[in-house]
ZANU-642800 format. One line per 10 residues: number of its first residue (from 1); their letters; for each residue x negated, y negated, z of N, C-alpha, C, CB. Coordinates in Angstrom, 2 decimals, always signed. Atoms other than C-alpha are relative to their C-alpha. Glycine has a CB too. Example, Ala and Ser with C-alpha at 12.3 -4.5 7.8 and 13.67 -1.06 7.14 Angstrom:
BEGIN
1 = as = -0.89,+1.19,+0.00,-12.30,+4.50,+7.80,-0.90,-1.20,+0.00,+0.99,-0.03,+1.25 ~ +0.82,+1.19,-0.06,-13.67,+1.06,+7.14,+0.77,-1.09,+0.73,-0.41,-0.46,-1.42
This chain:
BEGIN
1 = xxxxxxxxxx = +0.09,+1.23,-0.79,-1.55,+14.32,+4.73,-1.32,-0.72,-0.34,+0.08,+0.31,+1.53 ~ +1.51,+0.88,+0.36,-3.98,+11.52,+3.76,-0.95,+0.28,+1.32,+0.27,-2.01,-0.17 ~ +0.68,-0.10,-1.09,-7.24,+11.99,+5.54,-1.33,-0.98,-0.42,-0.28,+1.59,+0.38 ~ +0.53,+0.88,+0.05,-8.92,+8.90,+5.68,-1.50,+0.12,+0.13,+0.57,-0.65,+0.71 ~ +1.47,-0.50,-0.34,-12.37,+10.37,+6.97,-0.96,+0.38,-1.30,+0.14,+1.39,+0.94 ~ +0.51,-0.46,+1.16,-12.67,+12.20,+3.76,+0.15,-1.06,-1.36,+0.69,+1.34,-0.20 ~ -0.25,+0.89,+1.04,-11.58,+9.23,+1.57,-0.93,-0.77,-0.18,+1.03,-0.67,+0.10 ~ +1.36,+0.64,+0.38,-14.36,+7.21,+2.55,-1.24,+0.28,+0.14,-0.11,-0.91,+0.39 ~ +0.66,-0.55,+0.47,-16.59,+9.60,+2.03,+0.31,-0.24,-1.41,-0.03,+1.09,+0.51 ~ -0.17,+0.21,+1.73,-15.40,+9.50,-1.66,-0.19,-1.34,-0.52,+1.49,+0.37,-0.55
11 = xxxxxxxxxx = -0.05,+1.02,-0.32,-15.39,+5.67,-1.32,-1.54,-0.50,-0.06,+0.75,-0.03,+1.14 ~ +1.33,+0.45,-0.62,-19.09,+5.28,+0.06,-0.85,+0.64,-1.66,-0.50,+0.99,+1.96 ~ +0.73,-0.28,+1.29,-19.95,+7.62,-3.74,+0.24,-0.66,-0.55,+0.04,+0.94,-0.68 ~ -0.24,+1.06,+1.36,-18.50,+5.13,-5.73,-0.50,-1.24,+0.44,+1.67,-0.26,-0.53 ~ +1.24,+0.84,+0.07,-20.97,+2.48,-3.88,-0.62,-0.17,-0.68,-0.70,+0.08,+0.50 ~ +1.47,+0.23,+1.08,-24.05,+3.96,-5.62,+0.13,-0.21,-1.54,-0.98,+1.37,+0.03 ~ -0.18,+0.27,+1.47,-22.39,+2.95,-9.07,+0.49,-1.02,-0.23,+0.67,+0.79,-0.69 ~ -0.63,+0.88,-0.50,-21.13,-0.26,-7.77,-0.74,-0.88,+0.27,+0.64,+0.28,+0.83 ~ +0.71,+1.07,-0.44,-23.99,-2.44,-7.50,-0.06,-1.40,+0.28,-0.56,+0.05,-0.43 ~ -0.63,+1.20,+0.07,-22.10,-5.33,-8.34,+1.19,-0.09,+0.84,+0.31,-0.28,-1.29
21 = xxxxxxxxxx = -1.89,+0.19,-0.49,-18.37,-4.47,-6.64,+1.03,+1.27,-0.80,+0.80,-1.97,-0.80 ~ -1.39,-1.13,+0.41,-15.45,-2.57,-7.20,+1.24,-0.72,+0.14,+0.21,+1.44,+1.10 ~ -1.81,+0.14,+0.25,-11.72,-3.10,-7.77,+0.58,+1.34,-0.07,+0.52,-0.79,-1.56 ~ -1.02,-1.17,+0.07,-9.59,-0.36,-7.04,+1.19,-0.02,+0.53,-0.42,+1.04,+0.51 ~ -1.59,+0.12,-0.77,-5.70,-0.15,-7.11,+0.29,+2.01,-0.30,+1.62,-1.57,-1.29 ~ -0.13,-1.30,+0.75,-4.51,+3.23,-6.69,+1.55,+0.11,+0.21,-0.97,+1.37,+0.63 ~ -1.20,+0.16,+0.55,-0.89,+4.22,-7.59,+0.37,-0.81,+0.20,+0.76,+0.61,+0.12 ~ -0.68,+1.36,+0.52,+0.30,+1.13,-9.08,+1.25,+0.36,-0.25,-0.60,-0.69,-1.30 ~ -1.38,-0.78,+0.14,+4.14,+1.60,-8.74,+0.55,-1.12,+0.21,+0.48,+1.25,+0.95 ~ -0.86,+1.14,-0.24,+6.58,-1.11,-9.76,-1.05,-1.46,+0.02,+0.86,+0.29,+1.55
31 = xxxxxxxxxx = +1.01,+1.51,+0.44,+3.54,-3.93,-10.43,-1.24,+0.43,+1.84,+1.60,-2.48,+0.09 ~ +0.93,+0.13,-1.70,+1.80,-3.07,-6.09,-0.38,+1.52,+0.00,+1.18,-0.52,+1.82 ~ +0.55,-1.19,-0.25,-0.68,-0.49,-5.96,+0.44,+0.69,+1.67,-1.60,-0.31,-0.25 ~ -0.10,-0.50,-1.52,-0.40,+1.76,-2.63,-0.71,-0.39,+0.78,-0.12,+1.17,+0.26 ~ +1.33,+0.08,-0.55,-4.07,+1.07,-1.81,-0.42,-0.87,-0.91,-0.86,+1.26,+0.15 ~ +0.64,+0.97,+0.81,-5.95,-1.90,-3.14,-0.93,-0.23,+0.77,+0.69,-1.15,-0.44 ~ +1.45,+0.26,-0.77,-9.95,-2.19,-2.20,-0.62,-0.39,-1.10,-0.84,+1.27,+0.78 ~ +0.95,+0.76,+0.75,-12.48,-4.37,-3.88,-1.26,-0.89,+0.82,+0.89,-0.95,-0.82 ~ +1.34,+0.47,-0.60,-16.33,-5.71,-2.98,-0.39,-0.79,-1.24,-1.17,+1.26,+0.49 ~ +0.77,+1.17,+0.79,-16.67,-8.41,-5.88,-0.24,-0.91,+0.76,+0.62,-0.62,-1.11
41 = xxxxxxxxxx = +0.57,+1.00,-0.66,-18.13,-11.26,-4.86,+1.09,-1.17,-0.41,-1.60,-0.22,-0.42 ~ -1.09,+0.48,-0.64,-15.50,-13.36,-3.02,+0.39,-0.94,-1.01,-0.22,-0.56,+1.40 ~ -0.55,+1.10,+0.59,-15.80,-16.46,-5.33,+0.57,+0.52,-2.01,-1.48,-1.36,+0.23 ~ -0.97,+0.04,+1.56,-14.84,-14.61,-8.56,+1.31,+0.85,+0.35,-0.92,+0.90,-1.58 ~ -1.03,-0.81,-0.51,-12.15,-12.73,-6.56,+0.87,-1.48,+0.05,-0.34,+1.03,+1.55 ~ -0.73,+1.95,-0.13,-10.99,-16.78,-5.80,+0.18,-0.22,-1.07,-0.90,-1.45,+0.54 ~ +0.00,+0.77,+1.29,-11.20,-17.69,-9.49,+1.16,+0.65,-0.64,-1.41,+0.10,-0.90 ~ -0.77,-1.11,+0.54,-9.52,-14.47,-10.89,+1.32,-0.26,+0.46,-0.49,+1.40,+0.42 ~ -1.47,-0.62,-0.79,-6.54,-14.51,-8.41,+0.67,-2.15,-0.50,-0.33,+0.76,+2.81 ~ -0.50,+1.45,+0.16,-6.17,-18.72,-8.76,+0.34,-0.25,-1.69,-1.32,-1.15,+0.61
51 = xxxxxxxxxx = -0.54,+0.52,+1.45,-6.03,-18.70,-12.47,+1.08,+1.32,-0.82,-1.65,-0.35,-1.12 ~ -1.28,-1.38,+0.16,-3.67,-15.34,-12.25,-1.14,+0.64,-1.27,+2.30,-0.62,-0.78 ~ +0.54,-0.67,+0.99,-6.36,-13.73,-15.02,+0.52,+1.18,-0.27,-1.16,+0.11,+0.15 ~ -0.25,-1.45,+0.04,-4.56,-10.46,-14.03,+1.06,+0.39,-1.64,+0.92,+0.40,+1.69 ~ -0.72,+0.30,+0.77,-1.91,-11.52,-16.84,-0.63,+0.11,-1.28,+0.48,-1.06,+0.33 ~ +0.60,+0.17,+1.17,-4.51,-11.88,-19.35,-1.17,+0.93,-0.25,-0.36,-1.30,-0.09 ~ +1.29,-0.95,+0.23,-7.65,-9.47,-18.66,+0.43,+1.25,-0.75,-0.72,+0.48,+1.47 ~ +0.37,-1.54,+0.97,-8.73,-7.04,-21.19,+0.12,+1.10,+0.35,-1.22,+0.27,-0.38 ~ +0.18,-1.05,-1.02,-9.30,-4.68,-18.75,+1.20,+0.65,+0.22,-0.51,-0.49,+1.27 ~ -1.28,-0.32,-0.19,-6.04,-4.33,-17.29,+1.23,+0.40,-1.30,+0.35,-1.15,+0.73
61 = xxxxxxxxxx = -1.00,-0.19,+0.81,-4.22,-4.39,-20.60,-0.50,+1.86,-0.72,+0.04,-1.56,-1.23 ~ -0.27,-1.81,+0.56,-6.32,-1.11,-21.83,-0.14,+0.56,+0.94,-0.95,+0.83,-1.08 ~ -0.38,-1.60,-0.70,-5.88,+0.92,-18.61,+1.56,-0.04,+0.36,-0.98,+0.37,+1.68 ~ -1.74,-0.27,+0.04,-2.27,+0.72,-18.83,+0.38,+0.30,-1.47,+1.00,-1.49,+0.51 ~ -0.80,-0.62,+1.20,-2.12,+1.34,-22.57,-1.27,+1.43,-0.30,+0.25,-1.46,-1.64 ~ +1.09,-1.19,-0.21,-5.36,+4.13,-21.78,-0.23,+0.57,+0.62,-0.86,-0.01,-0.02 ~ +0.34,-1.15,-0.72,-6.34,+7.06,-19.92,-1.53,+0.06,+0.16,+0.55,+1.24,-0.67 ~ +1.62,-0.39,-0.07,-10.20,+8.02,-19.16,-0.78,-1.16,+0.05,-0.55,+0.82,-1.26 ~ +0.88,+0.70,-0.45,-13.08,+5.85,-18.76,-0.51,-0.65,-1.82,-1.14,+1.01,+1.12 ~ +0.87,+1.11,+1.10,-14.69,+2.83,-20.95,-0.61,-0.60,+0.40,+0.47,-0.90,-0.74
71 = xxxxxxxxxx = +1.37,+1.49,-0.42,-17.61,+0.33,-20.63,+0.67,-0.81,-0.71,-1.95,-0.02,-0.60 ~ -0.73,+1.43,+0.33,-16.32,-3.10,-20.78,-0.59,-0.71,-0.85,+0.15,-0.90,+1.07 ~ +0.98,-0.42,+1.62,-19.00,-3.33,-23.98,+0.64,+0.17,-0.48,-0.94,+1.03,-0.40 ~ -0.40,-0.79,+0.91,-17.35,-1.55,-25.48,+1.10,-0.62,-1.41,+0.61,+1.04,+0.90 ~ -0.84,+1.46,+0.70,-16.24,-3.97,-28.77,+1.52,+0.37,-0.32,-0.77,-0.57,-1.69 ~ -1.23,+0.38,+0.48,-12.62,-2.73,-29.50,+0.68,-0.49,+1.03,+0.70,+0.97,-0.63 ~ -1.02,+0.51,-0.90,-11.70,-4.33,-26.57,+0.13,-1.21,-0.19,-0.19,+0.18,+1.31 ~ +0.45,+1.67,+0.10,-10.69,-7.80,-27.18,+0.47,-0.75,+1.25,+0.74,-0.84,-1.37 ~ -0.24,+0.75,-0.96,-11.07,-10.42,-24.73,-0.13,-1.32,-0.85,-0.91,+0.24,+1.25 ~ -0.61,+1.29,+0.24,-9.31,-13.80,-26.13,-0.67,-1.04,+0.97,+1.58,+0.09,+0.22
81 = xxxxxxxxxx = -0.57,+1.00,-1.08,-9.21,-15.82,-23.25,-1.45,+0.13,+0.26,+1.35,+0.35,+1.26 ~ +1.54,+0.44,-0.51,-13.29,-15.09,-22.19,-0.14,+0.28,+1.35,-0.37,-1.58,-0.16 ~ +0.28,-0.33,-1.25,-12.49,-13.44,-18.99,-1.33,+0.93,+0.55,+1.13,+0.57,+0.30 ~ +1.34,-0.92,-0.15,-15.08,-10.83,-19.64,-1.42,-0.57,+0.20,-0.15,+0.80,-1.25 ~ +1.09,+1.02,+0.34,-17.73,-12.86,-20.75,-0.15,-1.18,+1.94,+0.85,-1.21,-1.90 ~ +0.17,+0.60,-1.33,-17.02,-15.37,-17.64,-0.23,+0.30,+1.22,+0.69,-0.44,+0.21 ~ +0.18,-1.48,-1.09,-17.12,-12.32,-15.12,-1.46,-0.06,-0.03,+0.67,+1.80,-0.64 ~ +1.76,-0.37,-0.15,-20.82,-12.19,-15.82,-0.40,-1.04,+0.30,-0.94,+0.49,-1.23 ~ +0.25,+1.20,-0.16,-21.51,-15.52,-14.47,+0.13,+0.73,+1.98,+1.25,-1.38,-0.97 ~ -0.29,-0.28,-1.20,-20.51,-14.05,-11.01,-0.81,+1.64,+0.26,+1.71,-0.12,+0.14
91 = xxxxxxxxxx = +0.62,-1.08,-0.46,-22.60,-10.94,-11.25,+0.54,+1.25,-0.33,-0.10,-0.10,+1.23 ~ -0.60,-1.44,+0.89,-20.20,-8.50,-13.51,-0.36,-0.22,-1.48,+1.89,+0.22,+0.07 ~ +0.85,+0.29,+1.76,-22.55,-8.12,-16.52,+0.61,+1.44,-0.28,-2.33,-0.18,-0.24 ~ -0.52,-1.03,+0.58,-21.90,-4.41,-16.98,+1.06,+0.74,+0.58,-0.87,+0.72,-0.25 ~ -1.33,+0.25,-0.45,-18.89,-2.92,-15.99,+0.84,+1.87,-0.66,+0.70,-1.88,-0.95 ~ -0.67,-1.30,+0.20,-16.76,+0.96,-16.33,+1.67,-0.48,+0.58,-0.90,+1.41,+1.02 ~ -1.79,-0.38,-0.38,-12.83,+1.31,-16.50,+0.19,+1.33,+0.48,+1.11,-0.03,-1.39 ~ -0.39,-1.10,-0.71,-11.29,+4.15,-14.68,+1.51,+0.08,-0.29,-0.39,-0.11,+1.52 ~ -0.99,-0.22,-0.34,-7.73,+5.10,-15.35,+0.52,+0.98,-0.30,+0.52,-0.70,-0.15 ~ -1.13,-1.29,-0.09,-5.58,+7.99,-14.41,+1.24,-0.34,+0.29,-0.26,+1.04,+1.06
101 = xxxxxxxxxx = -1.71,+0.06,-0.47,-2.13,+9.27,-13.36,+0.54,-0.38,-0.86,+0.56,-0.82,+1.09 ~ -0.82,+0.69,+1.20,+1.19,+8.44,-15.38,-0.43,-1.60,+0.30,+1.93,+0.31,+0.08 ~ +0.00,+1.15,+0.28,+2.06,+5.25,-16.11,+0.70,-0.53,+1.04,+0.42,-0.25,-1.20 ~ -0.50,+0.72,-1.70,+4.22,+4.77,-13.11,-0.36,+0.11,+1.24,+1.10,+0.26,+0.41 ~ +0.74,+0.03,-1.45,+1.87,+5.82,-10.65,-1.46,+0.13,-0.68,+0.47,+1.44,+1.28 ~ +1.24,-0.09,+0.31,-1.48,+4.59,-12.13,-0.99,-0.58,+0.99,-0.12,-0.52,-1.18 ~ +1.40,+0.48,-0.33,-4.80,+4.59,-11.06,-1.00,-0.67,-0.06,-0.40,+0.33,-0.04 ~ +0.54,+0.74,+0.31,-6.87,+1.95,-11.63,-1.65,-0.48,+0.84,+1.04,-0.74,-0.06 ~ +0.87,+0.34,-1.34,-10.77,+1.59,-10.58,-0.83,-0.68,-1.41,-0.86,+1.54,+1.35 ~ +0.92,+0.56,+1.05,-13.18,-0.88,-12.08,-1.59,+0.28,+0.89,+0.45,-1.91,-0.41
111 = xxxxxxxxxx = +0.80,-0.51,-0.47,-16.71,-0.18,-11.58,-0.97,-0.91,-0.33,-0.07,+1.20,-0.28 ~ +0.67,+1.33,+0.92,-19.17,-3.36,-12.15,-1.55,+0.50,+0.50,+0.59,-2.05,+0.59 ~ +1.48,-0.23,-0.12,-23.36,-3.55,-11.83,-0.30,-1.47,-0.94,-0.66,+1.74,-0.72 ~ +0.58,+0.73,+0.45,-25.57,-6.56,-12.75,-1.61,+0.08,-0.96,+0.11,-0.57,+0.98 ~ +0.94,-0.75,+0.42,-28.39,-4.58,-13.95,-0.23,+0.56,-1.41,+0.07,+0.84,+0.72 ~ -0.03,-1.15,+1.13,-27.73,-1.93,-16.51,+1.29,+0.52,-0.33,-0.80,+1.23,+0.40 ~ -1.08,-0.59,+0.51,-24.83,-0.43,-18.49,+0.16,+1.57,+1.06,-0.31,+0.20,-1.80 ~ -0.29,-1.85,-0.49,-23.67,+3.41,-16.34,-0.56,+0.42,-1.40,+2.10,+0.74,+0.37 ~ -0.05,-1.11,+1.25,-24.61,+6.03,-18.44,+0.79,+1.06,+0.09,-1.23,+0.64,-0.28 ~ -0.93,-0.90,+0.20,-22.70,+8.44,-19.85,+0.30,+1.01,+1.68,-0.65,+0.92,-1.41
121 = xxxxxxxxxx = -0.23,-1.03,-1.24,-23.28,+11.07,-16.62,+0.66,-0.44,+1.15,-1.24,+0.50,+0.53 ~ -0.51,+0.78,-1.17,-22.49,+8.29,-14.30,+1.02,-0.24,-0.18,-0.50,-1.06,+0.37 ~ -0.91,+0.13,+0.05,-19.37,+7.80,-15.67,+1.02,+0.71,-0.09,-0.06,-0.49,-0.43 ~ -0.86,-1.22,+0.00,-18.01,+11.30,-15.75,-0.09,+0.18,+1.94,-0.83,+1.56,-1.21 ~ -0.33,+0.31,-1.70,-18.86,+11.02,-11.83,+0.66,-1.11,+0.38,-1.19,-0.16,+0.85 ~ -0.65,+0.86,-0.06,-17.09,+8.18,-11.90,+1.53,+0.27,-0.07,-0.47,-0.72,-0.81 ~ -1.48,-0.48,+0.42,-13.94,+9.53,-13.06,+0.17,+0.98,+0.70,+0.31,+0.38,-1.41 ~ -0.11,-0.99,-0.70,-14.54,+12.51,-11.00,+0.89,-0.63,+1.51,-1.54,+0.65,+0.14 ~ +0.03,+0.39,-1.10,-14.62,+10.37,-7.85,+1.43,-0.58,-0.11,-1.18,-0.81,+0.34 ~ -1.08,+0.88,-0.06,-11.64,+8.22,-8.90,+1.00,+1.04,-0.13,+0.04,-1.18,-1.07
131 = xxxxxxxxxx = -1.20,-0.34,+0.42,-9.54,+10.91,-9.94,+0.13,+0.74,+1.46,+0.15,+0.83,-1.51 ~ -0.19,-0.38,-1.65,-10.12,+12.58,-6.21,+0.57,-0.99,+0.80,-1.34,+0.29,+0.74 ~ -0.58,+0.67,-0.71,-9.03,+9.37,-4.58,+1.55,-0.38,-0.24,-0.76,-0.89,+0.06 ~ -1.69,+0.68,+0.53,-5.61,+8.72,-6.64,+0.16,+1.46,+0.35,+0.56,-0.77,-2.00 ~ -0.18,-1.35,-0.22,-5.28,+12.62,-5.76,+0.53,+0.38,+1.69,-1.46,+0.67,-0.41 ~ -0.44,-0.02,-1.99,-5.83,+12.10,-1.52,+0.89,-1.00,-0.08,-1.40,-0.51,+1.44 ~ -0.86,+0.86,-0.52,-3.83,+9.14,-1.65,+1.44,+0.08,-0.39,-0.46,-1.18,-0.26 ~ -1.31,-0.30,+0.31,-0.84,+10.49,-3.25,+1.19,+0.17,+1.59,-0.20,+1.50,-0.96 ~ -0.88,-0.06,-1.39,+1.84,+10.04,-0.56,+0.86,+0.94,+0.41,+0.79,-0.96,+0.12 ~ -0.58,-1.32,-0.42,+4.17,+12.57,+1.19,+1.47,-0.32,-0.64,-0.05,+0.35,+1.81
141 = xxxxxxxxxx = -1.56,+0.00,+0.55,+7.56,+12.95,-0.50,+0.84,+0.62,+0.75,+0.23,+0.60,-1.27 ~ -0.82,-0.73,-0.69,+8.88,+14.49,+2.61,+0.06,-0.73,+1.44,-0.47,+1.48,+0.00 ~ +0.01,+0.80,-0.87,+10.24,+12.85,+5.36,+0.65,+0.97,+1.63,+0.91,-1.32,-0.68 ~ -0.88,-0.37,-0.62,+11.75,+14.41,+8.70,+1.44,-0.81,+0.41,-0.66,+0.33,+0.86 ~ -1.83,+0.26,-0.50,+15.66,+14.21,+9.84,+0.07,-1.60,+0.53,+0.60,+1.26,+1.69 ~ +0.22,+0.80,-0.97,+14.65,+11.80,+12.33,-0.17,-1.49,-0.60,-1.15,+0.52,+0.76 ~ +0.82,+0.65,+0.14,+12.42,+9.47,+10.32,+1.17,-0.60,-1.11,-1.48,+0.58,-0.21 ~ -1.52,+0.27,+1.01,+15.59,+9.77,+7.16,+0.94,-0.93,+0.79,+1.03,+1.62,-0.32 ~ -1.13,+1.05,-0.57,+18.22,+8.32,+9.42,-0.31,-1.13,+0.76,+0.92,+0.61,+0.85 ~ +0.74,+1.46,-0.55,+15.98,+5.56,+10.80,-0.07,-0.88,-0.86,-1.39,+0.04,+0.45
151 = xxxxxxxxxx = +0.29,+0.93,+1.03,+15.47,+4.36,+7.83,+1.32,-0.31,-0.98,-1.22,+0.59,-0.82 ~ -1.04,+0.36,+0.98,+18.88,+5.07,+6.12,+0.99,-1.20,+0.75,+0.90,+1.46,-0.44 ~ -1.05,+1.44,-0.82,+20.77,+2.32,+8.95,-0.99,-0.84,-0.23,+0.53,-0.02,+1.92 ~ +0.32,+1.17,+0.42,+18.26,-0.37,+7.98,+0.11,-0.01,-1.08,-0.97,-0.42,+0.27 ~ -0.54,-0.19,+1.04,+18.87,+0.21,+4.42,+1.01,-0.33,-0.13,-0.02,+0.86,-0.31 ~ -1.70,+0.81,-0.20,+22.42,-0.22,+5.27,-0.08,-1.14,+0.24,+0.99,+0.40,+1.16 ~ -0.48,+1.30,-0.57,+21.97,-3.41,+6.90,-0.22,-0.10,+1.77,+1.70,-0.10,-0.44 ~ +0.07,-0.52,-1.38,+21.39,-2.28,+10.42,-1.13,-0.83,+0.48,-0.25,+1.62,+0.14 ~ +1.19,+0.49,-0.61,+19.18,-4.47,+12.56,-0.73,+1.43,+0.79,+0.46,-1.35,+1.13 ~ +0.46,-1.47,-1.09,+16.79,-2.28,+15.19,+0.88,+0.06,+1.13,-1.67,-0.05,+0.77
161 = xxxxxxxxxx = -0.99,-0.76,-1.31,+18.96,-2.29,+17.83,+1.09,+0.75,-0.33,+0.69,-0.99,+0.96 ~ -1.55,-0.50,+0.64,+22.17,-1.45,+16.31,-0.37,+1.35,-0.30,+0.66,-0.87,-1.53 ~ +0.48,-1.72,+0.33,+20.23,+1.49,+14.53,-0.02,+0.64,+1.36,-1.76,+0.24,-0.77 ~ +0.78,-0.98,-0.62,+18.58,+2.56,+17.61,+0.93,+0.35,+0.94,-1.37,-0.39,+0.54 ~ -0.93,-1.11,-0.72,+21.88,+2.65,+19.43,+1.26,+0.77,-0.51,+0.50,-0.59,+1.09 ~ -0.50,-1.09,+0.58,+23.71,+4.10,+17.02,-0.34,+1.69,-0.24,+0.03,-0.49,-0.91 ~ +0.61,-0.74,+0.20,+21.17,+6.70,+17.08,-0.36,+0.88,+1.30,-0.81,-0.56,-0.65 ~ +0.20,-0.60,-1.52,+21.37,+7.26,+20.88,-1.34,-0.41,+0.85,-0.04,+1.64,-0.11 ~ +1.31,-0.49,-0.70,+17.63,+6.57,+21.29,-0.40,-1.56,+0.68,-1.36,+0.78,-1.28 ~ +0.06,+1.12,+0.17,+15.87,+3.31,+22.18,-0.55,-0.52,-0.81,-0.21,-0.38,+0.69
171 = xxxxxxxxxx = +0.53,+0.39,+0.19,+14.57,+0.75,+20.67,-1.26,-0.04,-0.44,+0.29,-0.21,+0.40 ~ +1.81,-0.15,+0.34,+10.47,+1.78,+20.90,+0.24,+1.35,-0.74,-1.35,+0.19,+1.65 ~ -0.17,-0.61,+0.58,+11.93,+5.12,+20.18,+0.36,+0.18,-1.35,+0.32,+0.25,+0.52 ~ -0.34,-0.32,+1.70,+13.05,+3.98,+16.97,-0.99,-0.90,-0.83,+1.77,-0.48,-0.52 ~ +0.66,+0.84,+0.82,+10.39,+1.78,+16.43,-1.54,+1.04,-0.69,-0.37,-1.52,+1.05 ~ +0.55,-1.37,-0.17,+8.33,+5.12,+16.96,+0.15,+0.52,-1.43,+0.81,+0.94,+1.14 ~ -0.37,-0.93,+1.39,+9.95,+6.87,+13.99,-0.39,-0.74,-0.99,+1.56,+0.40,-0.31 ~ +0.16,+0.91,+0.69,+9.86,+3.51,+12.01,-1.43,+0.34,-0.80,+0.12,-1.20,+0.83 ~ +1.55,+0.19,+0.53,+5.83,+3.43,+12.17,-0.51,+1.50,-0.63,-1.14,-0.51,+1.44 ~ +0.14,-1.30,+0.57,+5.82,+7.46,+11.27,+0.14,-0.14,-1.18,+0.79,+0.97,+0.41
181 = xxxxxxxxxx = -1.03,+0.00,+1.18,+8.28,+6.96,+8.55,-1.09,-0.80,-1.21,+1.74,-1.05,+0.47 ~ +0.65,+1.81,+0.92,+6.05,+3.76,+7.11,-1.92,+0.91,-0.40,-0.23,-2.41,+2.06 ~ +1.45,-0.53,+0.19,+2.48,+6.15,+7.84,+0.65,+0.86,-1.39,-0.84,+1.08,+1.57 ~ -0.65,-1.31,+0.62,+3.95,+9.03,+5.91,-0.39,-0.28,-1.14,+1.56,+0.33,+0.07 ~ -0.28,+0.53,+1.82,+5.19,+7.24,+2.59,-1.01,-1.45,+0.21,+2.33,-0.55,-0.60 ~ +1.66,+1.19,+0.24,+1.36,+4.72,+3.29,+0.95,-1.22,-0.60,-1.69,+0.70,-1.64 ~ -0.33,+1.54,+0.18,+3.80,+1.90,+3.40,-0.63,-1.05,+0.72,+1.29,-0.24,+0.28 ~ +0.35,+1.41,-0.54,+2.54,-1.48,+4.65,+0.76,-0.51,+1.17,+0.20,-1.00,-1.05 ~ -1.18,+0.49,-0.58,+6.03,-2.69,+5.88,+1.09,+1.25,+0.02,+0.51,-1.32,-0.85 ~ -1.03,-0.59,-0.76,+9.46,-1.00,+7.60,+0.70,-0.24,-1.94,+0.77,-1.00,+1.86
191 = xxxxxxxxxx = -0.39,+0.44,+1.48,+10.61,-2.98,+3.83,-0.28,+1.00,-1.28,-0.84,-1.33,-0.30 ~ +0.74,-0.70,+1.08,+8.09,-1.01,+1.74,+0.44,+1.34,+0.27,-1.62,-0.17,+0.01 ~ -0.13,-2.10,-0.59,+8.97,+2.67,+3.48,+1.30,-0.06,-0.49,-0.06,+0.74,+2.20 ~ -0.98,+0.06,+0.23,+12.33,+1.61,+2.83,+0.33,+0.25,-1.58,+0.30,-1.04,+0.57 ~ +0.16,-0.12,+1.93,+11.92,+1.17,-1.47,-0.84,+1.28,-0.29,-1.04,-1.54,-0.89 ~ +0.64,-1.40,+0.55,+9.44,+4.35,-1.49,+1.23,+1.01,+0.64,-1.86,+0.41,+0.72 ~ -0.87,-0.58,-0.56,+12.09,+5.94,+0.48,+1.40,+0.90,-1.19,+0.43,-1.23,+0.97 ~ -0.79,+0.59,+1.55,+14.24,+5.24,-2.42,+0.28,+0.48,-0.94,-0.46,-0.78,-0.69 ~ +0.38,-0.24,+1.29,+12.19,+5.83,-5.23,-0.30,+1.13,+0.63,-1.00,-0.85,-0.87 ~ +0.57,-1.22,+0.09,+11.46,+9.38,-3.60,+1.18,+0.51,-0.32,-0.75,+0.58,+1.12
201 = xxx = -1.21,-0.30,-0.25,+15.19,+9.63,-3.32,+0.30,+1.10,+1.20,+0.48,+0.38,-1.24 ~ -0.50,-0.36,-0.98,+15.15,+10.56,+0.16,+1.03,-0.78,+0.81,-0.88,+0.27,+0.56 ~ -1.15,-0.29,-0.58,+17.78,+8.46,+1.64,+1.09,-0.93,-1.14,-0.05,-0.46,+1.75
């Protein structure tokens, strides 16, 4: 069971290497990470997301075709388009990739500083830290009886009432199971518990 206490403890270590911000998606499944946290500074978070850069950054293209850690230096990476380069205008001069997990449940943490390049040591704690958080946040692939057939009549088509009196119970009672069902598989939405539901092939 995720335990949030201990996460940001792991969270608060990848501060002191973070002087600039962070980006972290962790299992990226189907294009929407589970967990998505970031401390860049708001107006290149505005720039990035308005000119969709996600489509085009360097970054993103080698931790989906890479594993393990890189400095964003690092010249075989090419950046076309000048996203890298423009990033340092906002206070991401130096900069660490992070990626684990397969490819359908990746990990993704960027690690920025305005200062100084990480060094090597800092970036094996870096990867340490990241690979512990895509590790706690892995979700439960097990659902109870209860929480299964709550979710398999909206799946069908089932509004909440219909479910909840098909189900004998009421209403809060099934809205009860709903928000279990949704903690469990760290869905967002009744929608989202429903597609991990799915893809666990529980109902």
């Amino acid at each position: 069971m995720f335990n949030r206490k201990d996460f940001d403890l792991e969270l608060k270590k990848l501060d002191v290497f973070a002087q600039a911000g962070y980006h972290l998606a962790i299992h990226i499944r189907f294009s929407s990470p589970l967990m998505h946290l970031q401390t860049y500074n708001p107006a290149w978070v505005k720039r990035y997301t308005e000119n969709g850069y996600v489509l085009r950054d360097p970054i993103v293209a080698w931790a989906f075709a890479s594993k393990g850690a890189t400095r964003w230096s690092n010249t075989p990476i090419p950046d076309p388009f000048g996203i890298l380069k423009e990033s340092q205008r906002f206070g991401l001069k130096y900069g660490v990739t992070v990626s684990t997990g397969p490819l359908s449940s990746r990990t993704v943490a960027n690690v920025a500083r305005s200062d100084r390049e990480h060094t090597d040591d800092e970036i094996l704690e870096i990867e340490r830290i990241v690979q512990t958080m895509h590790e706690m946040v892995e979700p439960t692939t097990e659902l109870t009886k209860a929480q299964i057939a709550a979710l398999k009549l909206l799946a069908d088509g089932d509004r909440q009432a219909a479910a909840a009196a098909k189900l004998g119970i009421s209403e809060s009672a099934l809205k009860l199971r709903l928000s279990s069902a949704r903690e469990r598989l760290m869905a967002r939405t009744t929608a989202e518990a429903i597609q991990r539901a799915k893809e666990y092939k529980l109902i």
